[in-house]
C-alpha positions in Angstrom: 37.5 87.2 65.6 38.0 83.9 63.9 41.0 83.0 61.3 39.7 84.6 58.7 42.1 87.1 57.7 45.5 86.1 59.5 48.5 86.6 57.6 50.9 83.8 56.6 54.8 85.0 56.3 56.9 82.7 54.6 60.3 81.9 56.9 64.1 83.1 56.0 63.9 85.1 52.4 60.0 85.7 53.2 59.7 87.5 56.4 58.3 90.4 56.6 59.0 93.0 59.0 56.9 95.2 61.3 58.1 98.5 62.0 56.5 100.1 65.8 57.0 103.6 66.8 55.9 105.8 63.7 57.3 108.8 63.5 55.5 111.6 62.5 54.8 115.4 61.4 54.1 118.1 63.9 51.4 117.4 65.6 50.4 120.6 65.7 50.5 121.4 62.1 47.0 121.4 60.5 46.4 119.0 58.5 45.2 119.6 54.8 41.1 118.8 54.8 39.9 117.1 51.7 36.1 116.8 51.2 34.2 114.1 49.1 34.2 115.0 45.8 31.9 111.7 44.8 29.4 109.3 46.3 30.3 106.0 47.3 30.6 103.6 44.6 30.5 99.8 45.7 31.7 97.2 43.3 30.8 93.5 43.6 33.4 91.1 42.6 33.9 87.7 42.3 36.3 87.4 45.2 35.9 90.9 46.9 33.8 93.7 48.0 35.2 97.1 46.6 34.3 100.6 48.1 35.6 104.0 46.9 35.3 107.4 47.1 37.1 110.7 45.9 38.2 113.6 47.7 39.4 117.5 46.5 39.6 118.6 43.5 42.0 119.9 41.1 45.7 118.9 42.1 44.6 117.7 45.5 41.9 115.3 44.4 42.5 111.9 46.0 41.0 108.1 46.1 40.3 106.4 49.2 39.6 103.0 48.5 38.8 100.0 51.0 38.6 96.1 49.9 37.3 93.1 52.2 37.4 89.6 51.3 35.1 88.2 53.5 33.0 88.6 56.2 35.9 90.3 58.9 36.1 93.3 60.6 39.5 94.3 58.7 40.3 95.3 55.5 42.4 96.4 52.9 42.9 100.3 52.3 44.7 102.1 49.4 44.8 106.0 50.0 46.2 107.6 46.6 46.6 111.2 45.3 49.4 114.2 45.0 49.1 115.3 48.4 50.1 112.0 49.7 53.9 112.5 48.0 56.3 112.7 50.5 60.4 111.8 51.0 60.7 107.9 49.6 60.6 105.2 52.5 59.0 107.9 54.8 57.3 106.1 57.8 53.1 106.6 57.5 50.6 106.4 60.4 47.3 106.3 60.0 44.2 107.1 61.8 40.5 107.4 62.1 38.6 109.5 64.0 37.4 110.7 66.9 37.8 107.7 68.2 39.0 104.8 66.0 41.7 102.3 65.2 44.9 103.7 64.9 48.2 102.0 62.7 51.5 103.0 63.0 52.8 100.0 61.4 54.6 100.0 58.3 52.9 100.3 55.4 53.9 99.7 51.5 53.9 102.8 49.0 52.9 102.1 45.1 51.3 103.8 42.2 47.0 103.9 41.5 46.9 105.5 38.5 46.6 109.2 38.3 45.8 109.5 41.9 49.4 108.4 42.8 51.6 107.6 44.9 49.3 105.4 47.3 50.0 104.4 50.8 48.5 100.2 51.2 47.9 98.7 54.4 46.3 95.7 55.0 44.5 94.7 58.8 43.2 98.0 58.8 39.6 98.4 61.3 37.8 101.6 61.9 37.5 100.8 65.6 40.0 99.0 67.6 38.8 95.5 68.8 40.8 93.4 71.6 42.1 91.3 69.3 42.8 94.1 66.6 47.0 93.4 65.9 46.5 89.8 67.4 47.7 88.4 63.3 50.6 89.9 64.1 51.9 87.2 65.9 49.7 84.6 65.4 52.5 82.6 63.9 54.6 82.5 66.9 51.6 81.9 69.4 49.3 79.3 67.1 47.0 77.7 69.2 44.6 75.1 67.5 42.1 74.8 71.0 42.2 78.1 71.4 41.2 78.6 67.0 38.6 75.4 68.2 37.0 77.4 70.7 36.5 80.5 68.7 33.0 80.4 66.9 32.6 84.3 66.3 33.7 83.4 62.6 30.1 85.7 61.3 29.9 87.5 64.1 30.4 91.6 64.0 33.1 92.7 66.9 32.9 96.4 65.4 29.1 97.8 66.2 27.0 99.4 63.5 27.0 102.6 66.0 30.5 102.3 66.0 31.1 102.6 62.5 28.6 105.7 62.2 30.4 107.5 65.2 33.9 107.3 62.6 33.9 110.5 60.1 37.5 111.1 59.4 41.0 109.6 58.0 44.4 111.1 58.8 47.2 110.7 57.1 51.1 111.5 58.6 54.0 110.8 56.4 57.4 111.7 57.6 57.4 115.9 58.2 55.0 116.3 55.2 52.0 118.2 55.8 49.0 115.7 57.5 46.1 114.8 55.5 42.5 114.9 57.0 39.9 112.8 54.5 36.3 113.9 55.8 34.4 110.8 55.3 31.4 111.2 56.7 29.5 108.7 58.6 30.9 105.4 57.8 27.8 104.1 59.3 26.0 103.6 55.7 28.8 102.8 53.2 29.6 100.1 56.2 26.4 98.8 55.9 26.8 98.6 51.8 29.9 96.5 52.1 28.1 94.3 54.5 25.4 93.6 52.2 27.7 92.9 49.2 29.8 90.5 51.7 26.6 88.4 51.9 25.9 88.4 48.3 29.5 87.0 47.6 29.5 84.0 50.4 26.1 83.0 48.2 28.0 83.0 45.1 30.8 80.8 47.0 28.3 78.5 47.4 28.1 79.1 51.1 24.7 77.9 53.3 24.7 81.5 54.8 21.9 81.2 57.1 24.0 77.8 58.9 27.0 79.4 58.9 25.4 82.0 60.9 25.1 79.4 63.5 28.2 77.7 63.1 29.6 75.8 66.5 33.1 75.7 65.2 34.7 77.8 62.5 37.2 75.8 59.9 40.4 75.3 62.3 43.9 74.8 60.9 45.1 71.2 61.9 48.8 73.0 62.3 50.4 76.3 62.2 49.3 77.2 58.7 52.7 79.8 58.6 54.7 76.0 58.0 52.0 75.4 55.0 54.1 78.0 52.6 58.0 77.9 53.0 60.9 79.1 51.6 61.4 76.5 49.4 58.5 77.8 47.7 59.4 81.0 46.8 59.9 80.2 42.6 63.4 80.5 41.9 63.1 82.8 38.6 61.4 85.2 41.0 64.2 84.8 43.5 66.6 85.5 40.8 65.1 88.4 39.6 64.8 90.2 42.9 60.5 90.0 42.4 58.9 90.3 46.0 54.8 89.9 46.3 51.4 89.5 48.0 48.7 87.2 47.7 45.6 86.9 49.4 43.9 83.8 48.8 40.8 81.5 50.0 40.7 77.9 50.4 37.0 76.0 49.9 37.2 73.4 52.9 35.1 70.3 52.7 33.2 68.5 55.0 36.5 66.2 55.7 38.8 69.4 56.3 40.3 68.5 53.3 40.8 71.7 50.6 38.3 71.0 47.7 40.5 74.6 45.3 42.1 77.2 45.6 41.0 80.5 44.9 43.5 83.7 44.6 41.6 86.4 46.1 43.8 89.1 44.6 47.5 89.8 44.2 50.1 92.2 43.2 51.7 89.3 40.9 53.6 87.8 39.2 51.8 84.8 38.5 54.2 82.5 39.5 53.8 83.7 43.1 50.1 82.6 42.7 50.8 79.0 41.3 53.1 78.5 44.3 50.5 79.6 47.3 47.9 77.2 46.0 50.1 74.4 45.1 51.8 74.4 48.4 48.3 74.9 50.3 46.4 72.2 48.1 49.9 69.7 49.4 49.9 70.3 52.9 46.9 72.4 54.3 44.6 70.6 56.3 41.6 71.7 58.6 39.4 70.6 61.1 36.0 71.4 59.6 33.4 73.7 60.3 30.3 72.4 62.5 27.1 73.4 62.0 24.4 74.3 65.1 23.8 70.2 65.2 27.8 69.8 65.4 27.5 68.0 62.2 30.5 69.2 59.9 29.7 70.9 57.1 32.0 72.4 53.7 33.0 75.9 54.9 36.5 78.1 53.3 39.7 79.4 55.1 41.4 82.8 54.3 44.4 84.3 54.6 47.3 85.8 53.2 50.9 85.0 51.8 53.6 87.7 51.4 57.4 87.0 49.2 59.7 89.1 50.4 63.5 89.4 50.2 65.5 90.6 53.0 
C-alpha cells in the first residue's frame, strides 16, 4: 500500500530492534476463551479512529482495543487485562484466526488502567497482504520511483470478505497459558472504522472524492528515516534515560512543502513531540500528490518516530 503508515527509526541511540522467531507456550495447551462482554464502541477523534471491546468477566475481563490513523490496512492494537500477566520481557506472538495475519515480532508491554498489563503492537493487519512487514525495512530499501509509482494510497488491499471470515485473537506469552479473544465477525466493526476514517480525512480538510482518484500519492523527496536524527533526540530526555513514540501527520501542499504538523498520538513526554515536528517542518519535503488530471493537489504524509536508548 502507499507510505502511509511506515515507521521512521531514528539512527545510533534510536534504533529500534526487531526481534524474529517468537517463542512460545505449548501449542497444545488450550488456550483460555474469553467472550465479548460489550458491544463495540467506536470513538471519533480528532486525529484517530478508536474501536473497543471487552471480553470475560470477573478477574478475567479484558480490553481489546484497535486505533487507525488513516485510511491503511494496519493499525494499532492494545490487548489489556489479568490473564495477559506473564514473566517480565516474555516474548508475545500474536494471531488472528482462521486464517489471518500473524506477528511474532516484538511487542512493548505497559499498563491500561485496570485491565492491565497490556501487550501494544503497532503494523498489526487482520489478513496478511504482500507487502504486510515491507515497513520493516523500508529505511534500508527506500525507493522514491518505486513510492512514485504506487497510487493505491485509498485503496483497500484487505477485502471486506476478508475481514468478516476473521473471528478470533490469540495471545502466547512466554509458557503462560494462551489467550483466545472471540471476536466475532470483524466484518462489521471493520466497516465502522472505515466509515469514521472517512469522516476524519473531511475534518483534515481533505477533497475525499479526488483523493479517491489520486494518480500519485504524496512521495518523500528522500529517505524520510534521515528527516529525524540522533541529534534530535532532546538532551534532558537523553539524560534522564526517557525512551518514546510518536505517530504524527504532516499536511503537504500543493508545492510538497509541509503546511503543520500534527501529533497523531504519543506516549510522551512532550519534548519528544516538539522535536518530531521541528525536525520534519526543517527538512521534510515531498513530491505532491496528483490528482486524476495529474494536477497536484494539498494531500498529508504519515508515519511514525520511535526514541529509543540502546
Amino acid at each position: 500500500m502507499g507510505e502511509l503508515f511506515k515507521k521512521l527509526s531514528l539512527v545510533g541511540l534510536c534504533v529500534a530492534a526487531l526481534l524474529p522467531g517468537i517463542a512460545s507456550a505449548d501449542e497444545d495447551e488450550e488456550p483460555l476463551v474469553l467472550k465479548p462482554s460489550s458491544r463495540w464502541h467506536v470513538n471519533y477523534a480528532d486525529d484517530s479512529c478508536r474501536m473497543m471491546r471487552m471480553f470475560g468477566e470477573g478477574d478475567e475481563e479484558s480490553a481489546f482495543v484497535i486505533e487507525r490513523y488513516g485510511p491503511t490496512d494496519s493499525f494499532f492494537m492494545l490487548v489489556g487485562g489479568k490473564p495477559l500477566k506473564a514473566a517480565r520481557h516474555v516474548d508475545t506472538a500474536l494471531r488472528f484466526g482462521p486464517d489471518g495475519y500473524e506477528f511474532d515480532r516484538s511487542t512493548k508491554e505497559g499498563e491500561f488502567g485496570e485491565h492491565s498489563p497490556a501487550v501494544m503492537a503497532s503494523g498489526m493487519r487482520l489478513v496478511a497482504t504482500p507487502d504486510a512487514d515491507e515497513y520493516q525495512s523500508y529505511n534500508e530499501h527506500f525507493d522514491p520511483e518505486k513510492e512514485a509509482q504506487d497510487t493505491d494510497l485509498f485503496e483497500q488491499e484487505i477485502t471486506p470478505e476478508q475481514e468478516a471470515a476473521i473471528s478470533w485473537l490469540e495471545i502466547r506469552r512466554g509458557r503462560a497459558r494462551p489467550i483466545r479473544l472471540e471476536l466475532g465477525s470483524m466484518g462489521p466493526p471493520m466497516e465502522a472504522m472505515r466509515q469514521c476514517i472517512d469522516e476524519l480525512l473531511t475534518h483534515w480538510g481533505i477533497d475525499l472524492e479526488a483523493h479517491r482518484e489520486i494518480t500519485r500519492a504524496v512521495v518523500p523527496k528522500a529517505n524520510p528515516a534521515r528527516w529525524v536524527r540522533s541529534s534530535d533526540y532532546p538532551l534532558n530526555l537523553v539524560r534522564k534515560g526517557a525512551q518514546g513514540l510518536v505517530q504524527f501527520r504532516l499536511s503537504v501542499g500543493a508545492d510538497g512543502v509541509p503546511t503543520q504538523c500534527h501529533i497523531q498520538a504519543s506516549t510522551r513526554p512532550e519534548g519528544f513531540d516538539k522535536a518530531v515536528c521541528n525536525a520534519l517542518m526543517r527538512r521534510a519535503r515531498f513530491e505532491p500528490a496528483l490528482d486524476a488530471e495529474g494536477r497536484p493537489i494539498a494531500s498529508y504524509w504519515r508515519s511514525a518516530v520511535s526514541f529509543e536508548m540502546p
